[in-house]
Structure formats: C-alpha cells, structure tokens
C-alpha positions as CSV (number, residue, x, y, z in Angstrom):
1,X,138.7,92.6,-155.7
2,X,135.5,90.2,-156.4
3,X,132.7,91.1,-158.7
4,X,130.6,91.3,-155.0
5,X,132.5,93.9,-154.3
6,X,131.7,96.0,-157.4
7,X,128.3,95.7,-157.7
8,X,125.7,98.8,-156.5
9,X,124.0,98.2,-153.7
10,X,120.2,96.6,-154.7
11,X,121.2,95.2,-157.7
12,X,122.1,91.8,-158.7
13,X,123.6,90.5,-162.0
14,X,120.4,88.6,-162.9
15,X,118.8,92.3,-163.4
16,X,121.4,94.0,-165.5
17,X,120.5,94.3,-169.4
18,X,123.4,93.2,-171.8
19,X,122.8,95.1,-175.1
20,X,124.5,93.0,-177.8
21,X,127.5,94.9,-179.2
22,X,127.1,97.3,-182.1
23,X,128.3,95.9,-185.3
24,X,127.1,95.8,-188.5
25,X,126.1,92.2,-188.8
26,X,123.0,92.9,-186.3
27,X,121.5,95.5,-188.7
28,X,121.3,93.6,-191.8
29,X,118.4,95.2,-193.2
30,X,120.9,98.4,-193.1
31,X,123.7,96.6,-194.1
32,X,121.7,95.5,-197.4
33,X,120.8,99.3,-197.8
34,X,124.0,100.3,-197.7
35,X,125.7,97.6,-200.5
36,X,122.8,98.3,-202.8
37,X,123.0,102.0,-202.7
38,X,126.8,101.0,-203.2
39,X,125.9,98.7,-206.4
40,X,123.2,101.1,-208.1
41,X,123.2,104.3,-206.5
42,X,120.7,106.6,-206.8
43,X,120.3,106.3,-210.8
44,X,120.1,102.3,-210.5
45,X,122.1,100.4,-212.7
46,X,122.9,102.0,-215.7
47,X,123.8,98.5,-218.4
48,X,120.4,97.3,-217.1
49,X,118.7,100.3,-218.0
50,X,120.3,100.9,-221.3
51,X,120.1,97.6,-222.4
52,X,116.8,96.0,-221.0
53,X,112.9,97.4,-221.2
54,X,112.0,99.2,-218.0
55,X,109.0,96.7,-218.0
56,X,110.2,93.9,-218.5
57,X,109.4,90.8,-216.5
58,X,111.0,87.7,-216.8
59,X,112.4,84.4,-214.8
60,X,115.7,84.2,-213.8
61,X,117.0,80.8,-212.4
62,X,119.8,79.9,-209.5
63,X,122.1,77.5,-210.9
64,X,125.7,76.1,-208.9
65,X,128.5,77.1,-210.7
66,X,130.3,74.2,-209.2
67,X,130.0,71.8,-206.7
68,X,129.2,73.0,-203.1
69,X,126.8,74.1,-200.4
70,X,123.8,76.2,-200.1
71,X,124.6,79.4,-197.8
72,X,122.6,82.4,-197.8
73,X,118.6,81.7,-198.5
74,X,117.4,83.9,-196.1
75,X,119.7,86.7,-196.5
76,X,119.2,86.7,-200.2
77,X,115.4,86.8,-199.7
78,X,116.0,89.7,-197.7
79,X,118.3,91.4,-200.7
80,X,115.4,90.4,-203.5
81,X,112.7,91.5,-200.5
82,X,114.4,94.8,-200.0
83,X,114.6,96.0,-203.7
84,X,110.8,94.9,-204.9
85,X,108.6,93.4,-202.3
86,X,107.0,92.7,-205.5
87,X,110.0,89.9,-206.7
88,X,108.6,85.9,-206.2
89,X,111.4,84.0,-205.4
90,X,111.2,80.0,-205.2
91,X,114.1,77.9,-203.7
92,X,114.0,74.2,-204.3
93,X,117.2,73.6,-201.9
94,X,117.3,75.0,-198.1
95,X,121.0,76.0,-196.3
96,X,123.2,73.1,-195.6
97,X,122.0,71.2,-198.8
98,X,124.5,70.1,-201.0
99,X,124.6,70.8,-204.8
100,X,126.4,69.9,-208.1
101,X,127.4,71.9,-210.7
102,X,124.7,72.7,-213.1
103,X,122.0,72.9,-210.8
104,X,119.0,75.1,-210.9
105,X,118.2,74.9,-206.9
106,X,115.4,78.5,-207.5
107,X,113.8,81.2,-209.7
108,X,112.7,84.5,-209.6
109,X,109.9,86.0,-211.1
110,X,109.7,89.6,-212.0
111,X,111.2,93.2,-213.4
112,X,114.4,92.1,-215.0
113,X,116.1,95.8,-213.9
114,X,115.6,94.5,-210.0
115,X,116.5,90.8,-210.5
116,X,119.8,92.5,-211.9
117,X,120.1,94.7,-209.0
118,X,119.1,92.1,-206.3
119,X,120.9,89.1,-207.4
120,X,124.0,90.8,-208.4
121,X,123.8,91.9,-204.3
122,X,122.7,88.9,-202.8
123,X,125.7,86.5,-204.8
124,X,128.7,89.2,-203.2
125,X,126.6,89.3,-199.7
126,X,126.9,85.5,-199.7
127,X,130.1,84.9,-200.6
C-alpha cells in the first residue's frame, strides 16, 4: 500500500500537525519542579536550616573540580531561577568552554538556604 493511498481525501501531508512526543525532557520547567520537591520537599532542606541564618546572604562561587567542559548554563539558570527569581547568578565561561581544575568560571549572590537548594539541583541535573 503507498502512503497516497492512506491519506483522507482533502488533506495533504504538508497540513498535518506533528506534536513532538511526550517526554519529560520537553517540560523542563516541570522536570526541575519535580527534583527539587524531591531534594527539599515541602520543609526545605533541613542541615541548611539548622545550621545557617534564615537571612542570610552570601556569594557562592562555581569552581571545576577537575579538568573538563562547561555543560549546563542555561539549565542551571533555570534551577537557581526557579527557587528565588531573586538569586544573581554571573557566569564568566558559556557551554562548550573548556576549564581546568580550580577554576571559578561564576557566582551567585543571595539567600544561602536557596543557593543550597538550587546548586545542590542544578550540579545532579547537569551531570
């Protein structure tokens, strides 16, 4: 049988929609809800809170633990995005760049209890 044969009568293939298949990768946005409610739950994390000042605000830095590439920017800025809109994060390196151990390649700015959260996220989201 050819595909002219199956077609409905009036339609051609240039007119039929092709929804992109359902899979988790295409909701990201959900996907990062979903492994932070994993990570902190409801209560957030609970070392953070016991350990570190509800308010405070610090600057965290990105450093490569060894040699490699940079993967991940934009879904990490999504991660820090998604748990305070409020978070400034500054990347001095883009995807594709290569880095050495020891480098700082960005910072974040902001409440120490969300860096925790976010970055703890965005580091297992990227791997």
């Amino acid at each position: 049988m050819s595909a002219t044969a199956t077609r409905s009568p009036g339609m051609s293939i240039e007119s039929v929609a092709v929804k992109p298949p359902s899979h988790p990768t295409y909701d990201l946005k959900g996907v990062i809800k979903l492994a932070l409610a994993e990570d902190a739950g409801d209560r957030g994390d609970v070392t953070c809170m016991a350990t570190i000042p509800d308010d405070m605000e610090v600057d965290a830095h990105f450093l490569a633990k060894e040699d490699g590439v940079i993967a991940g920017i934009a879904l990490a800025d999504m991660v820090f995005s998604e748990v305070d809109p409020m978070l400034k994060v500054e990347w001095s390196r883009k995807d594709g760049d290569n880095v050495q151990k020891g480098l700082q390649f960005g910072k974040v700015h902001g409440r120490a209890h969300n860096i925790v959260v976010a970055e703890r996220v965005s580091i297992l989201s990227s791997n």
